[in-house]
C-alpha atoms as one frame of an Amber mdcrd trajectory, in Angstrom:
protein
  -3.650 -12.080 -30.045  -0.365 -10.735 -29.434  -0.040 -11.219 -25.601   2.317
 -14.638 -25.435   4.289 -12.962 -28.564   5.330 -10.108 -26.656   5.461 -11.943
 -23.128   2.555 -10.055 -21.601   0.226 -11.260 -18.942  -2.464  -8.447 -19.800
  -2.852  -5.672 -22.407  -1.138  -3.078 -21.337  -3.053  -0.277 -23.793  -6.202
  -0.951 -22.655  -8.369   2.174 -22.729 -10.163   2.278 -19.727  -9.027   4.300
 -16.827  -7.609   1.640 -14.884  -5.888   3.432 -11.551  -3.109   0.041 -11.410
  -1.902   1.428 -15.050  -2.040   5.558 -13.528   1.925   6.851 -14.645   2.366
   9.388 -11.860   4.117  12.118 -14.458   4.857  15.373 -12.537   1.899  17.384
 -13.534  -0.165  13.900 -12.996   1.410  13.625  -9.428   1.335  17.340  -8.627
  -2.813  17.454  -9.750  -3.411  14.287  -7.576  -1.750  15.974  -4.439  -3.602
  19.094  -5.207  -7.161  17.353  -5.208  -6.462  15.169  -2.076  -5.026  18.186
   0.011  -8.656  20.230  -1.083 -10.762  17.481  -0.103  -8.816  16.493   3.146
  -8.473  19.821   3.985 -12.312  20.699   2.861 -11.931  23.793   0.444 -15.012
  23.647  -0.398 -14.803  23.843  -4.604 -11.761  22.266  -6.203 -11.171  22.631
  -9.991  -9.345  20.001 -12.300  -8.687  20.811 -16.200  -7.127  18.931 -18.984
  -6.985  18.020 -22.395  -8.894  15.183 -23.423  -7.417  12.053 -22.955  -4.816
  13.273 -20.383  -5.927  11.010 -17.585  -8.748  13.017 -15.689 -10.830  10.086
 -14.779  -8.031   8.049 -14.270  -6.919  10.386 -11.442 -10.075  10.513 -10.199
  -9.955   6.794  -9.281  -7.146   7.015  -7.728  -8.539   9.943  -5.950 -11.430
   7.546  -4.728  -9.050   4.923  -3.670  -6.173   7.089  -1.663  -9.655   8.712
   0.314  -9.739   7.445   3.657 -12.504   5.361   5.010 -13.991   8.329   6.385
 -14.777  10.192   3.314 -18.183   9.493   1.411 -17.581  10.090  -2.553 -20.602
  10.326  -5.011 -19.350  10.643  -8.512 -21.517  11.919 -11.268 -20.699  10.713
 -15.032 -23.337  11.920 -17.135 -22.651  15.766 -16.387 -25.874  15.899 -18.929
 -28.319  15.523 -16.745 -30.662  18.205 -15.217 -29.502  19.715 -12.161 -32.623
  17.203 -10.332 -31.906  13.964 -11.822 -28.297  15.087 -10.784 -28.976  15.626
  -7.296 -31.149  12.152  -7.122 -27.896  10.603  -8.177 -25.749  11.716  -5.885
 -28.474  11.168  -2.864 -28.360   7.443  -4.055 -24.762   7.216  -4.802 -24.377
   8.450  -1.415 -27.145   5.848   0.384 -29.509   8.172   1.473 -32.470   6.430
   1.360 -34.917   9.274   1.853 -35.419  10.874  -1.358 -38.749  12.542  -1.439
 -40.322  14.175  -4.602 -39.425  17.902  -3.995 -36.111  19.357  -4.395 -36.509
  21.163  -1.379 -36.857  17.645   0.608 -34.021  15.916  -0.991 -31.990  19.110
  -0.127 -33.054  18.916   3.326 -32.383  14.988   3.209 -29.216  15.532   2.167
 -28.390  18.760   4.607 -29.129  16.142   7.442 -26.814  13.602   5.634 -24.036
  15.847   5.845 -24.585  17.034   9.416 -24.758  13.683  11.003 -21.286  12.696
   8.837 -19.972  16.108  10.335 -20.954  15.074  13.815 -18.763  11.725  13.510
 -15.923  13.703  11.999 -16.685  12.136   8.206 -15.977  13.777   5.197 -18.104
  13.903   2.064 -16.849  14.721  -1.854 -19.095  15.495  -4.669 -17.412  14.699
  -7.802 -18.400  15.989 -11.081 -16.713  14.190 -14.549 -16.901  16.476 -18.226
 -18.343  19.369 -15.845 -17.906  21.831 -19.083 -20.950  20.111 -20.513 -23.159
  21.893 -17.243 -24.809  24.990 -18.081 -24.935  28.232 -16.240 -28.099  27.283
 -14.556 -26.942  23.788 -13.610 -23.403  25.331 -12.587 -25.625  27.943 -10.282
 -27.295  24.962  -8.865 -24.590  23.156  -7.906 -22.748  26.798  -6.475 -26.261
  26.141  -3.906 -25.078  22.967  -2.778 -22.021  24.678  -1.056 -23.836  26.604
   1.171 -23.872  22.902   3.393 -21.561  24.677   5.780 -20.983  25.194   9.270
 -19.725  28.664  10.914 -16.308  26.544  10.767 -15.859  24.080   7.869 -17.527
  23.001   4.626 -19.916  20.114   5.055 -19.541  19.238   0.992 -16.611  19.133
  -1.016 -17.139  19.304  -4.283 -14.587  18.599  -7.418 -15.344  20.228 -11.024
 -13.556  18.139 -13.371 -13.066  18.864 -17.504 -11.979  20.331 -20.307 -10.044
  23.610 -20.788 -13.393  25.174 -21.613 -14.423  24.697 -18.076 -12.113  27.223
 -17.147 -13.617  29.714 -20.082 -17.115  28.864 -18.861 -16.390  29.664 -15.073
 -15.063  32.871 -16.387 -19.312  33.829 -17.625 -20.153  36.585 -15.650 -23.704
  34.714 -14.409 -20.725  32.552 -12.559 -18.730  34.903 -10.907 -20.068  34.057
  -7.286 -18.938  30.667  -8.275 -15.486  31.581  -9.702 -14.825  33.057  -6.215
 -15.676  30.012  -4.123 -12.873  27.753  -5.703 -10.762  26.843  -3.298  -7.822
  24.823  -5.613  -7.362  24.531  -9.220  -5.032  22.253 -11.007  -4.172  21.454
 -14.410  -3.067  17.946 -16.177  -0.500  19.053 -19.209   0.459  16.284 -21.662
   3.744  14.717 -21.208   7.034  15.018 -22.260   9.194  12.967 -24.753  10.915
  12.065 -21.680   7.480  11.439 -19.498   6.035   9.440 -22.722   9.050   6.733
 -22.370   8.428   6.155 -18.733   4.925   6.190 -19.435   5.089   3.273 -22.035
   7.886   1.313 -20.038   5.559   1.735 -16.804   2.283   0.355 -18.711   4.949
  -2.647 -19.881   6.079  -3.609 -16.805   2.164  -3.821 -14.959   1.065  -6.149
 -18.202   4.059  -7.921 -16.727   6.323  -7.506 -19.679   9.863  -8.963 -19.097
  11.443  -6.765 -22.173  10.476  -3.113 -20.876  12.509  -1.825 -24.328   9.804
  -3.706 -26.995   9.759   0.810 -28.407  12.719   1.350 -29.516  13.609   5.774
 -28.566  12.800   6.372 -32.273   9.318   4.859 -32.179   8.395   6.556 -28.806
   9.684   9.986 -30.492   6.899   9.425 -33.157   4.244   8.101 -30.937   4.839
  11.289 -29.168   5.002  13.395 -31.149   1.864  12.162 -33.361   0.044  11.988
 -29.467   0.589  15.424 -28.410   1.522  13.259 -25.344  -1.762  12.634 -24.833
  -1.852   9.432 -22.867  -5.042   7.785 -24.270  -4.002   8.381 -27.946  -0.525
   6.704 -27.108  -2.861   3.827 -25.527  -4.457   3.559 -29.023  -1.300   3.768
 -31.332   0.572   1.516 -28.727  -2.138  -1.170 -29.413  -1.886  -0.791 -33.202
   2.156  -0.881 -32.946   2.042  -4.363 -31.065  -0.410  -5.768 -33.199   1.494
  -4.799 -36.298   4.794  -6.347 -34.758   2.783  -9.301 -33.794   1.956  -9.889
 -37.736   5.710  -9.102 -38.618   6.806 -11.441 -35.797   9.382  -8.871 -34.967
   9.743  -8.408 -30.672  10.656  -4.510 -31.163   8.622  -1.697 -32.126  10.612
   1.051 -34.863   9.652   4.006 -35.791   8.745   2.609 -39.430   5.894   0.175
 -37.649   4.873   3.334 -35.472   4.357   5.067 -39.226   2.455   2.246 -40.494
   0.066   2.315 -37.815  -0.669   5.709 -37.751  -1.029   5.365 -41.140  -3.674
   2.824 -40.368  -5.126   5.284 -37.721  -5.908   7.543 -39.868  -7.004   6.222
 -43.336  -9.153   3.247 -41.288  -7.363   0.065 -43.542  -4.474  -1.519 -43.317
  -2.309  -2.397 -46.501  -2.815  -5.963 -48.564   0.586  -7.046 -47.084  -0.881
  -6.379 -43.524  -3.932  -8.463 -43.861  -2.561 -11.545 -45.539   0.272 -11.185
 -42.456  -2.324 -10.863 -39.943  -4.176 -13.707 -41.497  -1.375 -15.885 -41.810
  -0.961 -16.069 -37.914  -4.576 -17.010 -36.699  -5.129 -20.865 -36.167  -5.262
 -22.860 -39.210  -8.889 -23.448 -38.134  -9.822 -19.962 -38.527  -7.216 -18.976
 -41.164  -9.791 -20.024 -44.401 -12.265 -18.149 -42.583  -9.805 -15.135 -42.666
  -8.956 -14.517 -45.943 -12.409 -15.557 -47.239 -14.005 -12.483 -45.290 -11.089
 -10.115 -46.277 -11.510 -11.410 -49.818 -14.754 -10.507 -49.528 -13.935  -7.162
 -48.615 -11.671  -6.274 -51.064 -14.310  -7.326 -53.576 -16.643  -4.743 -51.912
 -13.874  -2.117 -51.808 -13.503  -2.407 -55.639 -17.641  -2.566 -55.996 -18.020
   0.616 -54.360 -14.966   2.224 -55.776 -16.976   2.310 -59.391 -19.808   4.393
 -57.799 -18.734   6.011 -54.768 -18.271   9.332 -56.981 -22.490   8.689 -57.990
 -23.950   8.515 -54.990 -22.352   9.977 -51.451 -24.477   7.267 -49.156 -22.635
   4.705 -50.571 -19.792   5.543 -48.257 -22.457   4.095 -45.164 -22.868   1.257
 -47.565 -18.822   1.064 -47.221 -18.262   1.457 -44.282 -20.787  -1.264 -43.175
 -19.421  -3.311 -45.446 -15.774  -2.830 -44.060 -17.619  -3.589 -40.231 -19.218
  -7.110 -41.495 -16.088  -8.916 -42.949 -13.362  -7.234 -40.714 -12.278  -8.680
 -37.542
């Protein structure tokens, strides 16, 4: 909607961890060294912590793509899964076609996996996303899978990625023998006022923005400092802020429009004045559609209002209602 406003060629808040968008901050470019020095250099078990939303799996795929063509990566999303449907994963992830039904098979499939990659001088990284959702027994399981050694290197290298409470959980005493085989850890810390401008001018200028100032100092101040300088809720608030600027038809972003969408952010509704401004932009064609369905909804909103204090599952009833006739 707001793309040819704002002279973009792509969203440049987009959510998913896209490694084109990655903003190399210190403790982003330090983490990234850390992990491709550990897996080049095969320590064995490399640890990787941060907040959520820092940028974790963002790194990661940039991990995958700096990787030479020698290295084999598996990477495991659903950390959920049982330490078997795990290790089927990885086997297929990895092409090994021979996956029999016992665990001690597919181990043995996999030992010979790793051997023959060893003998052509190949490398091969297990990586593990949200890792503090494994438990202890899962965690000792995958401990096993670094015993894929020879008397000189380690056949498997193998990244635990997640939250701070990974680094709690590797502290249970069932884990020890695993706390003492990492080889690197490294930590993602949220950025700086300073980081968060480059970080928003960077984003800018790969949507192809020709105006790299569309935040004004003030409205990056309050995006950080509502953030945390966490990147993926300044994606989110960014999004809302152009959007907003869009329906004011004003090319920079103050620290007043920054309020008005957190505001937004966190009460779920935007004001009357923003959705008759918002409507009053779409194509003629669609416009009566517009502010019939938001007319609509603010009939609903003033329905449930009368009995929301009556009955507490209206507020599903409200909140489907708010789904149905909002864009």
């Amino acid at each position: 909607m707001y793309l040819k406003f704002f002279g973009l060629l792509e969203k440049p808040f987009n959510a998913t961890p896209d490694p084109r968008f990655l903003y190399l901050s210190p403790g982003h470019r330090e983490a990234l060294a850390q992990l491709h020095y550990g897996t080049q250099e095969r320590k064995g078990f490399i640890v990787l912590t941060g907040k959520v939303g820092t940028g974790k799996t963002t790194l990661l795929h940039a991990l995958r793509q700096r990787l030479n063509g020698n290295t084999a990566v598996s990477f495991i999303f659903n950390s959920k899964l049982p330490f078997d449907d795990m290790l089927e994963y990885a086997l297929a992830d990895l092409g090994i076609a021979k996956r029999e039904e016992s665990r001690a098979q597919r181990l043995m499939a996999f030992n010979d996996f790793l051997i023959e990659r060893e003998r052509a001088r190949q490398n091969t990284v297990l990586i593990i996303d949200e890792a503090q959702n494994l438990s202890a027994e899962t965690m000792e399981q995958v401990r096993l899978l670094s015993n894929f050694e020879t008397a000189t290197t380690k056949l498997l290298q193998i990244l635990l990625v997640g939250q701070p409470e990974l680094k709690a959980k590797l502290d249970l005493p069932e884990l020890r023998q695993l706390k003492q085989r990492i080889g690197l850890r490294c930590q993602i810390p949220p950025l700086t006022l300073e980081e968060a401008h480059q970080y928003i001018r960077n984003r800018l200028r790969i949507a192809g923005a020709r105006d790299l100032g569309i935040f004004s100092d003030a409205a990056i101040e309050r995006m950080t400092e509502y953030s945390g300088g966490i990147p993926r809720v300044l994606n989110i608030l960014g999004d809302h802020c152009l959007l907003f600027g869009y329906a004011d038809q004003t090319r920079r972003i103050e620290r007043s429009s920054v309020n008005e969408a957190i505001e937004y952010m966190e009460q779920g509704m935007p004001t009357q004045r923003r959705v008759l401004s918002l409507g009053s932009r779409l194509d003629p064609r669609r416009r009566s559609h517009w502010f019939a369905r938001t007319s609509m909804f603010a009939l609903a909103v003033a329905a449930v209002g009368f009995v929301l204090h009556y009955d507490a599952g209206v507020v599903n009833l409200f909140e489907s209602l708010r789904r149905a006739v909002m864009p």
